[in-house]
C-alpha positions as CSV (number, residue, x, y, z in Angstrom):
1,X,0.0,0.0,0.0
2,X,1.4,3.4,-0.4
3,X,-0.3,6.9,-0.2
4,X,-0.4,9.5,-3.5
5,X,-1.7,13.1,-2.9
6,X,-4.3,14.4,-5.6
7,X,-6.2,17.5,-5.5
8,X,-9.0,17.0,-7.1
9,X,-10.9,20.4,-8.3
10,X,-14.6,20.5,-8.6
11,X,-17.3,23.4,-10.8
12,X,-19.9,25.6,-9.5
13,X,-22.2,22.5,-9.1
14,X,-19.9,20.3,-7.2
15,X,-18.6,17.9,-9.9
16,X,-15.4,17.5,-10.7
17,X,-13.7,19.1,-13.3
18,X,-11.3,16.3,-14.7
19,X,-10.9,12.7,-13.0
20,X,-7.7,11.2,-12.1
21,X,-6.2,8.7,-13.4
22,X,-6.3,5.2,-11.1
23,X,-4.5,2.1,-11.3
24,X,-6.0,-0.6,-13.4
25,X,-7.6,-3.5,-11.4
26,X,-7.0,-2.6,-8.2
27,X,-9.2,-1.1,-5.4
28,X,-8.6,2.5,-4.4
29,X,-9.9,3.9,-0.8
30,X,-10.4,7.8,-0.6
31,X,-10.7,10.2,2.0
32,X,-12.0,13.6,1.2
33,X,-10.4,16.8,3.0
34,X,-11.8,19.9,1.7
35,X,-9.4,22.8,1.3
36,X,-9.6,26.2,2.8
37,X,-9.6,28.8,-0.2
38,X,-5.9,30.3,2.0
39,X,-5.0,26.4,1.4
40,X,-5.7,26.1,-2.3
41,X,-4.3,29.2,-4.6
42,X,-6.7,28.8,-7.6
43,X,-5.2,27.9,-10.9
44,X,-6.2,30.5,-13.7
45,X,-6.9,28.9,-17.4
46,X,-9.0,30.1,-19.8
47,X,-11.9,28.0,-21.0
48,X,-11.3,25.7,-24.0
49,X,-13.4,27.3,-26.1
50,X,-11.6,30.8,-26.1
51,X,-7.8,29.3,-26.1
52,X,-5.6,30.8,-28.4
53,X,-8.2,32.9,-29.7
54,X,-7.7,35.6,-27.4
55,X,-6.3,39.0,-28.9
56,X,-4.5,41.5,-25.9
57,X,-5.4,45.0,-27.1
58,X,-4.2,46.9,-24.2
59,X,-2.1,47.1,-21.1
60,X,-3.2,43.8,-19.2
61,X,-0.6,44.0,-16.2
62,X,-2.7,46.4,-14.1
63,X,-5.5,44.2,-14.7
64,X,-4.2,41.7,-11.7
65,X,-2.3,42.5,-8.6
66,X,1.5,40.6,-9.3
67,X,1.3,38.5,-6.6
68,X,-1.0,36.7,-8.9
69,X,1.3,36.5,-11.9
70,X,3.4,33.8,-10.3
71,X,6.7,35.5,-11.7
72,X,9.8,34.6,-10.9
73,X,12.0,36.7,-7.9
């Protein structure tokens, strides 16, 4: 037996948004800790529908403080 951490996101509706992948043939037990939002920093992608469709038109850093940007110091 051995222990593997996923995070597991879910949509406004509770279901979740992509489903890991398991080992084949084998039984799995799960135990469900729900994050704290100062636990968990949200990943930011755009939907699939827009992606690499976007045009940037104007100045977009001011648009979100730089912590956000996840830059390198």
């Amino acid at each position: 037996m051995y222990a593997e951490r996923i995070i597991l996101e879910t949509d406004s509706l509770g279901h979740l948004k992509q489903q890991p992948r398991l080992p084949p043939n084998k039984a799995v037990e799960a135990i469900f800790l729900v994050l704290d939002e100062s636990e968990h920093q949200l990943v930011r992608r755009p939907h699939p529908e827009i992606v690499g469709k976007v045009r940037i038109l104007g100045d977009i850093l001011d648009s979100v403080p730089e912590i956000d940007w996840d830059l390198p110091r």
